[in-house]
TORMARTI-174782 format. One record per residue: residue in one letter; x, y, z of N, C-alpha, C in turn. Coordinates in nm, 3 decimals. Each point is the difference from the previous one (the first is absolute). Last residue first. Layout:
% residues N
> A:X:Y:Z:X:Y:Z:X:Y:Z
...
This chain:
% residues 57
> X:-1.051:0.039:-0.248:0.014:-0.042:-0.073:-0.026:-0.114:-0.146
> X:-0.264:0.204:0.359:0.076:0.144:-0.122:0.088:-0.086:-0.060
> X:-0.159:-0.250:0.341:-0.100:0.017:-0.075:0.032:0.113:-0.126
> X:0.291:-0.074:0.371:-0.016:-0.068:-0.104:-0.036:-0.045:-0.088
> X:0.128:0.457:0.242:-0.081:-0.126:0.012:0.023:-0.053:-0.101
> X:0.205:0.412:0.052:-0.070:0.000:0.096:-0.042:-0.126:0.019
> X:0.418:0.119:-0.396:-0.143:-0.018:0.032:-0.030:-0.027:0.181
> X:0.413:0.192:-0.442:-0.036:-0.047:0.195:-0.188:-0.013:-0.018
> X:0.322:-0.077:-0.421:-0.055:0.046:0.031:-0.046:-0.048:0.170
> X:0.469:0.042:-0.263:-0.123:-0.108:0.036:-0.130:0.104:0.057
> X:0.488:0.137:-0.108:-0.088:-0.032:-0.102:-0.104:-0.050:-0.041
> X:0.331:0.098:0.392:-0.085:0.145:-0.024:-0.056:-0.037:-0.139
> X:0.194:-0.336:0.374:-0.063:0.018:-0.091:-0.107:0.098:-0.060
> X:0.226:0.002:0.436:0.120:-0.105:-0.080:-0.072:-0.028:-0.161
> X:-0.217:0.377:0.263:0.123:-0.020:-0.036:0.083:-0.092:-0.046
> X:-0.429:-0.031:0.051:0.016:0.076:-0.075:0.136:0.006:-0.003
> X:-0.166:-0.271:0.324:-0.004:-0.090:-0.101:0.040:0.143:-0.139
> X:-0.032:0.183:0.433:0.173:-0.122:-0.016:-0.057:-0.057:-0.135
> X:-0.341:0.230:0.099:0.080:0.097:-0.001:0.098:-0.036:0.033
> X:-0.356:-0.299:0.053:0.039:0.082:-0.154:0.093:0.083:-0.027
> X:-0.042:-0.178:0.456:0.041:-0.096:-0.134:0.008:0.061:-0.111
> X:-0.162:0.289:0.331:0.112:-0.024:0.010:0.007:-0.089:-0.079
> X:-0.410:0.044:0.003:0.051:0.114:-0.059:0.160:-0.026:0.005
> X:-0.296:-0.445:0.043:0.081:0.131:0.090:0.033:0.054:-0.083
> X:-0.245:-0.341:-0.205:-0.067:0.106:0.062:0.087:0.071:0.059
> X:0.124:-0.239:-0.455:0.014:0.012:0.143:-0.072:0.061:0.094
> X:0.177:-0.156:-0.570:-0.154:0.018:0.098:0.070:0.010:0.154
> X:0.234:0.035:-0.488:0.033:-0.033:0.150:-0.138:0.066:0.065
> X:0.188:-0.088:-0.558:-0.072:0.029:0.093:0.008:-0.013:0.155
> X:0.287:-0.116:-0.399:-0.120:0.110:-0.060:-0.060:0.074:0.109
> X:0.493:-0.326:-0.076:-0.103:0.014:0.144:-0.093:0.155:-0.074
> X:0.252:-0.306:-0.319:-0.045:0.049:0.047:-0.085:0.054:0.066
> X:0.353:-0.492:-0.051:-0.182:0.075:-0.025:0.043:0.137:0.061
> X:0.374:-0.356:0.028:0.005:0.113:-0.174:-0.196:0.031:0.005
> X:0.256:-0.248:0.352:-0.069:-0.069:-0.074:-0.045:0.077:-0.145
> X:0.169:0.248:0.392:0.127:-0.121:-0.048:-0.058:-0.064:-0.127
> X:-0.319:0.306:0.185:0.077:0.033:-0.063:0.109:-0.050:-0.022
> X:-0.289:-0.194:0.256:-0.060:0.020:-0.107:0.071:0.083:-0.105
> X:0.202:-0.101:0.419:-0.066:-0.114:-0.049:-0.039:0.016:-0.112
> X:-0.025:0.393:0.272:0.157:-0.075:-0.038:0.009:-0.127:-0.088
> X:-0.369:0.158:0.240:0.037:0.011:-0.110:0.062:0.023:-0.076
> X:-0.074:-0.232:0.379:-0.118:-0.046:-0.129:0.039:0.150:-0.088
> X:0.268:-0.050:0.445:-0.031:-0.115:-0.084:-0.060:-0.017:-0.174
> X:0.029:0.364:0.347:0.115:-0.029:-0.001:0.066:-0.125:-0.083
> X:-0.420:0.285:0.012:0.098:0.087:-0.060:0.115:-0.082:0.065
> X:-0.401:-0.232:0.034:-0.035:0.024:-0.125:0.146:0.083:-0.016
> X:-0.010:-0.173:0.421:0.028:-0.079:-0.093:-0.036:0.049:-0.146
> X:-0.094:0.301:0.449:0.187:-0.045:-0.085:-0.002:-0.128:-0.076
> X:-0.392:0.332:-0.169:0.075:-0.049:0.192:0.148:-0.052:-0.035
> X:-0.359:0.155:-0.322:0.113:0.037:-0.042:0.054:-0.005:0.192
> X:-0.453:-0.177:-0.316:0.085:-0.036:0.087:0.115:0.070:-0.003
> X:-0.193:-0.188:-0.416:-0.095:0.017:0.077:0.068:-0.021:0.136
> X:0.158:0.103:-0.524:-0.003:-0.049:0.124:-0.077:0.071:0.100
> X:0.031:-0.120:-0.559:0.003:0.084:0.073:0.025:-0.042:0.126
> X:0.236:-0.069:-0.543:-0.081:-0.015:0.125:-0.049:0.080:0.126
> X:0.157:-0.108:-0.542:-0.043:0.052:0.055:-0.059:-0.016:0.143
> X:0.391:-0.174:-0.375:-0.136:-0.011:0.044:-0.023:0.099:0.115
């Protein structure tokens, strides 16, 4: 299954989505406003799409 996340601080990238990928869902999406988040949320996930808001997502 397909999922997205809203949030890439330290509980969405130390917790939530780790979590989601134990649980066998692919992480699709990562909404975050800090440029910096996206640009950690890209690297630990260069298959997800990075989004600006959550509304994009």
């Amino acid at each position: 299954m397909r999922v997205g996340l809203i949030g890439y601080g330290l509980a969405g990238r130390t917790f939530h989505a780790p979590l989601l990928q134990a649980s066998g869902f692919f992480l699709a999406a990562i909404a975050s406003r800090s440029l910096d988040k996206r640009g950690a949320a890209h690297t630990d996930f260069p298959l997800a799409t990075i989004l600006a808001t959550a509304e994009e997502l």
